[in-house]
N, C-alpha and C positions, 0 to 999 in steps of 0.2 A: 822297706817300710812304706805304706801306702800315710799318704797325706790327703786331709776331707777339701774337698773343695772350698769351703766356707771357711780356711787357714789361710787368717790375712796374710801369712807371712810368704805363706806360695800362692801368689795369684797369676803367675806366668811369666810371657815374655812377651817382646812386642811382636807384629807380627811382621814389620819386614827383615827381623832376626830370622824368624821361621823360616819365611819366603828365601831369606838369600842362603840360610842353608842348603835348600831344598836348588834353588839356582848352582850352589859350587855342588854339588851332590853332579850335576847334570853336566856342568861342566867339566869334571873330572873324568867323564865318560864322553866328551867330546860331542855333548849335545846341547841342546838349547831348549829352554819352556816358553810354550807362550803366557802371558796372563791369567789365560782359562784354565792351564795346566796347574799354575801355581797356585790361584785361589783353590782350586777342588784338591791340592795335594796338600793343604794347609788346612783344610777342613778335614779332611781325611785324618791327617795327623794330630788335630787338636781333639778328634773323637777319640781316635784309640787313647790316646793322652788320658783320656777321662775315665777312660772303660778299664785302660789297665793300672796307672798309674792314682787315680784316683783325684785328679787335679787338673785344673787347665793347663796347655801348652799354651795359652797367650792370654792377652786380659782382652786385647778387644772384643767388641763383638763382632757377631757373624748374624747377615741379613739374607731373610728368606727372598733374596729378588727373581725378577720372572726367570732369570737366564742359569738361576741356582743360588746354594750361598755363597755371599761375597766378605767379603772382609773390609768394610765400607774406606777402614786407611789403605790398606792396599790399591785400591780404586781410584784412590786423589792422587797416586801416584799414575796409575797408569790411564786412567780414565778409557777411553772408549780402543784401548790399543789392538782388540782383535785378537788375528792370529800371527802376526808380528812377533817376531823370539822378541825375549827380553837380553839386551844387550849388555847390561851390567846391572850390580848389583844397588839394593834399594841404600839410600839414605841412612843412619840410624843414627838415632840420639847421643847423646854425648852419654857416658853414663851407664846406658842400657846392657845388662848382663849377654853374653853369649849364653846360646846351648852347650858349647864345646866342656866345660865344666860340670855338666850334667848329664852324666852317664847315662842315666835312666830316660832319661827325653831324649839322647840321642841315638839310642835304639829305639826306642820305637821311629822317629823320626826314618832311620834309615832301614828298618823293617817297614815302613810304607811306602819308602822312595822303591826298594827292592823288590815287593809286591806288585805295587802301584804309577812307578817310574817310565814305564815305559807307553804308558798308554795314551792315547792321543788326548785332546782338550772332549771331544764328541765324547770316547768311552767313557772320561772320566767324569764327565755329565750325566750319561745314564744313570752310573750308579750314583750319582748323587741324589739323582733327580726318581729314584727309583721307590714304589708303594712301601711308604713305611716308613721312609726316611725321616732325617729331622728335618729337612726342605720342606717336602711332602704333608707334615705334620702342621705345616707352619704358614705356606705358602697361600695368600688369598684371604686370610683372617686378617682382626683388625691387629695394627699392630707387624712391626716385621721380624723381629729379633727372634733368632733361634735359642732359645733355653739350654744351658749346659746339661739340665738336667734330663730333657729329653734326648740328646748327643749324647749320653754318657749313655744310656738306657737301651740306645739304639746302635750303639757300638759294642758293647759288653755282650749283647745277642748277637751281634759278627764275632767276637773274638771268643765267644764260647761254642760257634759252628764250624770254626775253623778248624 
């Protein structure tokens, strides 16, 4: 069952849920992300989210900044941290639902760590940061905020050329 974006009742999860799946994802495998890794493997996976799922994998938003899109909470936590692994896991709310309960967001999640896991901070740049993108769409206007709608738009044409 696909659910429309505009269903108050699914509007996502937060995103250092995402991020810290995507960190024990890494560390199960005996490695480590750095922050660049994690915001681009969170965008990544909030697109396909959208493309196949039909609904965000997180409420925050995602900003067109020069260096790609960022996840501006994600940010306040790590702020200008580079290429420094991240050493443990982010913060989360009191409250806030796991993925682990949602099957469907955890496959894709882990169908983009398994695609997309292994690739440095740079490659996962490029493609972010690649003609067409919703970066690229976005980037230099007024305004910063990536649209889910053009995320969804632009993920659904990767996941129908795959």
């Amino acid at each position: 069952m696909t659910t429309a974006i505009d269903d108050p009742h699914r509007t996502g999860y937060a995103a250092e849920v995402v991020a810290n799946t995507l960190l024990e994802f890494a560390r199960s495998e005996g490695r480590q992300l750095t922050q660049m890794q994690v915001h681009k493997l969170v965008f990544i996976a909030h697109g396909f989210t959208l493309a196949l799922l039909g609904r965000p994998l997180m409420y925050n938003t995602v900003h067109a900044w020069r260096n790609g899109p960022v996840v501006r909470r994600l940010w306040q936590h790590w702020g200008e941290r580079g290429t420094r692994p991240i050493d443990a896991p982010l913060p989360v709310s009191p409250g806030e639902p796991d993925v682990t309960g949602d099957s469907e967001v955890l496959e894709v999640i882990r169908s983009v760590w398994n695609a997309y896991g292994s690739m440095d901070g740079v490659e996962l740049s490029r493609l972010t940061h690649s003609r067409g993108s919703p970066w690229s769409q976005v980037y230099g206007q007024t305004g910063d905020l990536i649209p889910n709608e053009i995320t969804r738009e632009y993920y659904t044409g990767l996941a129908r050329s795959a």
